[in-house]
C-alpha positions as CSV (number, residue, x, y, z in Angstrom):
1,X,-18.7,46.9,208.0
2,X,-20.0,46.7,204.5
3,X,-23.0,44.4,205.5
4,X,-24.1,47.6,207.9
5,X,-23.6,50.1,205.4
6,X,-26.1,48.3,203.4
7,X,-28.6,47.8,205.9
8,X,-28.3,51.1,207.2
9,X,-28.7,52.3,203.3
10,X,-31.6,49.3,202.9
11,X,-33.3,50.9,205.5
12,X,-32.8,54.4,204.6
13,X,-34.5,54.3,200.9
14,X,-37.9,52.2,202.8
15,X,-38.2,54.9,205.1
16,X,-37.8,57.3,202.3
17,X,-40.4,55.1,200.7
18,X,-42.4,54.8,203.4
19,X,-43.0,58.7,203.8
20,X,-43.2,60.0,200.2
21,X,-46.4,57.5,200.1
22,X,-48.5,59.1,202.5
23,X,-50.0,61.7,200.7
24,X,-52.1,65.2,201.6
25,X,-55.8,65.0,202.7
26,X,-58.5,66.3,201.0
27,X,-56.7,66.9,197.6
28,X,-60.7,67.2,195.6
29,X,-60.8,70.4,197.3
30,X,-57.5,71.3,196.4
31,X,-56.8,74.2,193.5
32,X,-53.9,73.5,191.5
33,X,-52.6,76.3,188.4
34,X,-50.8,75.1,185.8
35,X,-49.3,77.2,182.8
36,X,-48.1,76.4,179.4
37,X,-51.1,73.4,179.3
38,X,-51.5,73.9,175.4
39,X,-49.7,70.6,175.0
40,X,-46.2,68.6,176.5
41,X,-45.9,68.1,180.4
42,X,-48.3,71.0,181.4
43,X,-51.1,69.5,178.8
44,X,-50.8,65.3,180.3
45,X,-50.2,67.0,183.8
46,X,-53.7,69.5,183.7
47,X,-55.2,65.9,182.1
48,X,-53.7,63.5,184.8
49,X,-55.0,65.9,187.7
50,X,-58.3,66.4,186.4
51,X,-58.8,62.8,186.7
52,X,-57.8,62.2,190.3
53,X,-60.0,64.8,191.2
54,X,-57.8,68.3,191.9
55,X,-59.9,71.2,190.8
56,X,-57.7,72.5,187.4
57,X,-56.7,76.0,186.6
58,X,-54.7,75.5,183.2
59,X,-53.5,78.3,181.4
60,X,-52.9,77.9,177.6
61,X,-50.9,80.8,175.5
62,X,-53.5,80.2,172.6
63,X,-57.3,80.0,172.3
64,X,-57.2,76.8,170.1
65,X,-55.2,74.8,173.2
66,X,-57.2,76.2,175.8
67,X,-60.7,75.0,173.8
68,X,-59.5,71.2,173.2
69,X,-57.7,70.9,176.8
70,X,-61.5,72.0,178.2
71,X,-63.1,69.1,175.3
72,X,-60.9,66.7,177.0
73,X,-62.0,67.1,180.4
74,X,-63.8,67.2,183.1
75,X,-66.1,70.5,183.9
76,X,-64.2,71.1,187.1
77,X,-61.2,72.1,184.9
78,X,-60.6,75.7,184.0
79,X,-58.7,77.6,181.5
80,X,-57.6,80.6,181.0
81,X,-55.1,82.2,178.4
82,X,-51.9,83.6,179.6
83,X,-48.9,84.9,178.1
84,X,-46.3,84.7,180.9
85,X,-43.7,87.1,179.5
86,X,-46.7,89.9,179.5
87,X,-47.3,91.4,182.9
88,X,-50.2,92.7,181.8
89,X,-51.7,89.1,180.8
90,X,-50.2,87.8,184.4
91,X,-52.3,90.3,186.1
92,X,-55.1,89.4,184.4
93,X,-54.8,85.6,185.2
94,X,-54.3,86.2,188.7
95,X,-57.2,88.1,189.0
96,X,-59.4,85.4,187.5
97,X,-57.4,82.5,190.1
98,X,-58.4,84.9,192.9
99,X,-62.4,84.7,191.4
100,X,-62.2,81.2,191.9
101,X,-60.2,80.1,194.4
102,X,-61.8,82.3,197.2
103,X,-61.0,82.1,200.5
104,X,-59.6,78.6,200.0
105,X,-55.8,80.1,198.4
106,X,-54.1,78.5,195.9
107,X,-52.7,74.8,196.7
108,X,-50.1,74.6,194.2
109,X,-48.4,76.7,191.2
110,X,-46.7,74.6,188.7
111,X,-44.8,76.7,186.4
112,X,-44.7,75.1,183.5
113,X,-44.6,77.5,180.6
114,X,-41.5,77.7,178.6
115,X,-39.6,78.0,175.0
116,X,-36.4,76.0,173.8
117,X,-35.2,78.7,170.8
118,X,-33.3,79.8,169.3
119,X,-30.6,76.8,170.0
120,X,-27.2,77.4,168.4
121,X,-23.2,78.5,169.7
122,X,-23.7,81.7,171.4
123,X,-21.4,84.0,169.0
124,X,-24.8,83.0,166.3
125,X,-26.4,84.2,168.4
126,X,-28.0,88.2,169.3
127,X,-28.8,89.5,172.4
128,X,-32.8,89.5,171.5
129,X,-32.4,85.7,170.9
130,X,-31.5,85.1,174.6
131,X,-33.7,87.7,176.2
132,X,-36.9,86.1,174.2
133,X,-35.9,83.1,176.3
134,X,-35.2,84.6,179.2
135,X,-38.3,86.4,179.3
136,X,-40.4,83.4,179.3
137,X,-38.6,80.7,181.0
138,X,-36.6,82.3,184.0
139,X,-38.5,86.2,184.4
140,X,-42.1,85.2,183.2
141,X,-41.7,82.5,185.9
142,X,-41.0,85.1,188.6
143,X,-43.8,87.4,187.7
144,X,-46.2,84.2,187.8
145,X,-45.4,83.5,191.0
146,X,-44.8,86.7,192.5
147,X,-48.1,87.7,192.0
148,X,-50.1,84.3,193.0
149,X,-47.6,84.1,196.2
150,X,-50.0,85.2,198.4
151,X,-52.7,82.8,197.6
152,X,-49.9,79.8,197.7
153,X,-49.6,81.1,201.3
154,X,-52.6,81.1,202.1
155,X,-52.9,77.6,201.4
156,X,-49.8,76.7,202.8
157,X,-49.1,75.2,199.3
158,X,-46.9,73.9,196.6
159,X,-44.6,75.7,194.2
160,X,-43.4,73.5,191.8
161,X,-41.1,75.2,189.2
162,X,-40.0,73.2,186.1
163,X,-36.1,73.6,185.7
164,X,-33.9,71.2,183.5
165,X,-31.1,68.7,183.9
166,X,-29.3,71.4,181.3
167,X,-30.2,74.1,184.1
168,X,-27.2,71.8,186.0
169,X,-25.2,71.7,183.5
170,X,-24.9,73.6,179.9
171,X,-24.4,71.5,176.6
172,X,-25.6,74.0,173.8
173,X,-25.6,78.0,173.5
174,X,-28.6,80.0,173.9
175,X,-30.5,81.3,175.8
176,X,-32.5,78.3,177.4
177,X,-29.7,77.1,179.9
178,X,-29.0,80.4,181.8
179,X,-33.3,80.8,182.0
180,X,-32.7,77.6,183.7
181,X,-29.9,78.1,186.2
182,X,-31.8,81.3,186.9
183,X,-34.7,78.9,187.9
184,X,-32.6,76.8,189.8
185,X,-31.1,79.6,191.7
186,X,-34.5,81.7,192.1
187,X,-36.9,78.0,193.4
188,X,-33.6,77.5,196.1
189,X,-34.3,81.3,197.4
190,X,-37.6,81.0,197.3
191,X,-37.7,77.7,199.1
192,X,-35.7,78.6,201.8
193,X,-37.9,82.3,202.3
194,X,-41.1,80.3,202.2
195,X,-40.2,77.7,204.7
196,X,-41.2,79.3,208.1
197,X,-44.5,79.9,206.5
198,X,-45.6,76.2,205.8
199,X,-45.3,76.6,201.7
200,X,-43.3,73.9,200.0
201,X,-40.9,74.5,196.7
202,X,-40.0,71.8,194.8
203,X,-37.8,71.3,191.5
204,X,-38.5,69.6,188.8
205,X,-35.4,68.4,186.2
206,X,-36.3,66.4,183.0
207,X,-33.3,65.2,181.0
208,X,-34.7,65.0,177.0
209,X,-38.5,64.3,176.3
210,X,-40.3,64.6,173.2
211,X,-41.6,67.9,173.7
212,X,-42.2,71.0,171.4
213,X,-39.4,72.5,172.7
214,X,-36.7,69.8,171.1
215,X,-38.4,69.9,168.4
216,X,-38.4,73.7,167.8
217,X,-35.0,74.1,168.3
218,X,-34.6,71.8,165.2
219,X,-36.7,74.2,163.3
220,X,-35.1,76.9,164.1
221,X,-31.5,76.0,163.9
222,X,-31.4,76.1,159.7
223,X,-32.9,80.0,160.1
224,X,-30.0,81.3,162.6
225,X,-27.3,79.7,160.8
226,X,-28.2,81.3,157.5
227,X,-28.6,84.7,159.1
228,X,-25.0,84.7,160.5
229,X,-22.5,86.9,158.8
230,X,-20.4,85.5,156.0
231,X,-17.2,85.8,158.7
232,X,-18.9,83.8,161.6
233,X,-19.7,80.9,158.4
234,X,-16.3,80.5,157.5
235,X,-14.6,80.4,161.1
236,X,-17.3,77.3,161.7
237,X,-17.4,75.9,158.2
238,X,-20.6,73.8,156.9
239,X,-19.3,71.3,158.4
240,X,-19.3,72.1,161.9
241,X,-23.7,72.8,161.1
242,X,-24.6,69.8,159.6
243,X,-22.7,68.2,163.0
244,X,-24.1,69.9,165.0
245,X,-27.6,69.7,163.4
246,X,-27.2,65.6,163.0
247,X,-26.6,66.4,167.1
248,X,-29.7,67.8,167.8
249,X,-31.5,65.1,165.3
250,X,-29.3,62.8,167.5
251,X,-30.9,63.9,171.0
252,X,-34.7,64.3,169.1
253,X,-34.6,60.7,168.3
254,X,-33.0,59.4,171.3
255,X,-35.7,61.3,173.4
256,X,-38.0,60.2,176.2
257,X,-41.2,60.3,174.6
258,X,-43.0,58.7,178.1
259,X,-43.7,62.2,179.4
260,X,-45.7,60.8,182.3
261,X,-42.2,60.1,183.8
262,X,-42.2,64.1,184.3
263,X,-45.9,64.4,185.3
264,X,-45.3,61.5,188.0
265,X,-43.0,63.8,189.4
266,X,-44.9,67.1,189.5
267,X,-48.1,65.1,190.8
268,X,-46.0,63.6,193.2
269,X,-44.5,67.1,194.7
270,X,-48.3,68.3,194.8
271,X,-50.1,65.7,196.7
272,X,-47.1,63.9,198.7
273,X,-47.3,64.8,202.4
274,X,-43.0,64.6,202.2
275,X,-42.2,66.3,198.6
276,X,-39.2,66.1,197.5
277,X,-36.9,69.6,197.0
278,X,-36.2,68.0,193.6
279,X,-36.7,65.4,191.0
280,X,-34.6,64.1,188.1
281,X,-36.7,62.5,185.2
282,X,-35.4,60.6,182.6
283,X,-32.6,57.9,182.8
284,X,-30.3,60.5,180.8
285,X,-31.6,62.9,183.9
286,X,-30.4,60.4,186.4
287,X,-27.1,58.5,185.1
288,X,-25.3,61.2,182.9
289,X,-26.3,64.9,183.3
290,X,-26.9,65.3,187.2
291,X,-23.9,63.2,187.7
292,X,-22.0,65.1,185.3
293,X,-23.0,68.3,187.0
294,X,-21.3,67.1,189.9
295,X,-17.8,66.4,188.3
296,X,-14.6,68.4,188.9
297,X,-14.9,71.2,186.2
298,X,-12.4,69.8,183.7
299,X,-13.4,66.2,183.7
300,X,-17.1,67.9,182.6
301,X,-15.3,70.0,179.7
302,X,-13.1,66.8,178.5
303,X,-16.4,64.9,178.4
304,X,-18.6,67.3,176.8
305,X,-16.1,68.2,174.0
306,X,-15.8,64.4,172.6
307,X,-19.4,64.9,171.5
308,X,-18.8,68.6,170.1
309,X,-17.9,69.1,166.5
310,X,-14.8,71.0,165.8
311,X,-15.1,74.2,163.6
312,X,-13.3,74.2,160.6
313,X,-10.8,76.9,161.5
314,X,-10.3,75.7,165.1
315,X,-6.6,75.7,166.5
């Protein structure tokens, strides 16, 4: 019995093989937009495109990323500035897509774009600090693709929306895991509307990389704790901060900082004839959070709280 569960699992994974090798025709002619390509995974992914061939559309939220991304490559790559949490800004990016693209539609979105702060227990927390997330992870990414929809169906393109392994299951407060729970849940709609018309949705969920975004977070954690109120400080203690800020030192040291293992991934859901509906990155990605997500509540809690520092006036 067991020898034909593992060939009937052996030959499972080469078909699986097999199929996600065989990749989409005529990809030179192909328009792929990309935002947040100032630097991290949408910077190495514009980059890595350009030099297969795909015709570029990068958007960069500043001028000085936009101008060395276009020193760096090719002339068929194309930048534009956009500020996804502005509707006006979107509006105007789609407008120039539209220029270029043509009749040909857009072959694949990749929404990239995205911010990591403020990172810190939610009661440190205001209301402001999550919506400045929200805004740009979970609702800029719906405006974004809302309004280049139509030219992804035209193609009968990709939408490839960049979640997290923390969008499956949270480990700090802030606003940055509900933006991506709310990406999880909006790319699973999405996928399922877009289906009869030929348009495939695909998932992408890093565990830790050395990105901007772990890094910011460390920046920012020393401002937030010395803004909260003198109460707040002595229910936690000092104590429980530097913890929690030799923590997030912890994960930026321990982090991936091979961020093609991501850009593999998004490539891979763009030009694969058979892309996948989503894709862990990362070994942390693979053997500890998106299993974790899958455990029975409790056992998650139990395991979570061994790493968590205790507040000083905890029970």
């Amino acid at each position: 019995m067991w020898l034909y569960l593992a060939v009937l699992m052996g030959l499972y994974f080469l078909l699986r093989w097999y199929r996600e090798r065989q990749t989409v025709e005529n990809l030179r002619d192909k328009y792929v937009f990309i935002t947040g390509c100032d630097s991290g995974f949408g910077n190495k992914l514009a980059k890595q495109l350009d030099t297969q061939g795909l015709r570029v559309l990068a958007a960069c939220f500043t001028q000085e990323g936009a101008e060395e991304l276009e020193r760096l490559t090719s002339d068929r790559l194309k930048v534009t500035i956009l500020d996804v949490s502005s509707t006006e800004s979107v509006n105007a990016a789609t407008e120039w897509v539209k220029r270029i693209v043509g009749s040909k539609g857009l072959w694949g979105l990749v929404n990239n774009a995205g911010i990591g702060f403020p990172v810190a227990p939610n009661e440190w927390l205001t209301k402001d600090d999550f919506t400045k997330v929200i805004n740009v992870n979970l609702l800029g990414l719906i405006d974004v693709t809302l309004h280049l929809l139509p030219l992804v169906r035209a193609a009968r393109g990709r939408v490839v929306n960049v979640a997290s392994s923390v969008g499956r299951v949270t480990v700090t407060g802030g606003g940055y895991s509900p933006s991506k729970y709310g990406v999880e849940a909006f790319s699973d709609s999405l996928r399922r509307e877009l289906l009869p018309f030929g348009v495939r949705v695909s998932i992408i969920e890093p565990g830790a990389f050395a990105n901007s975004i772990i890094l910011t977070a460390m920046e920012n954690i020393k401002s937030t704790w010395d803004r909260v109120s003198s109460d707040v400080k002595e229910i936690y203690g000092q104590q429980y901060f530097n913890s929690y800020f030799k923590v997030l030192q912890d994960v930026n040291k321990s982090a991936n900082p091979n961020l093609y293992l991501v850009t593999d991934c998004m490539e891979h859901a763009l030009t694969s004839r058979y892309p996948r509906t989503r894709y862990s990155a990362g070994w942390d990605a693979k053997f500890f959070y998106i299993p974790l997500s899958y455990m029975p509540t409790f056992l998650a809690d139990c395991m979570l709280a061994r790493f968590a520092p205790k507040p000083a006036l905890a029970v």
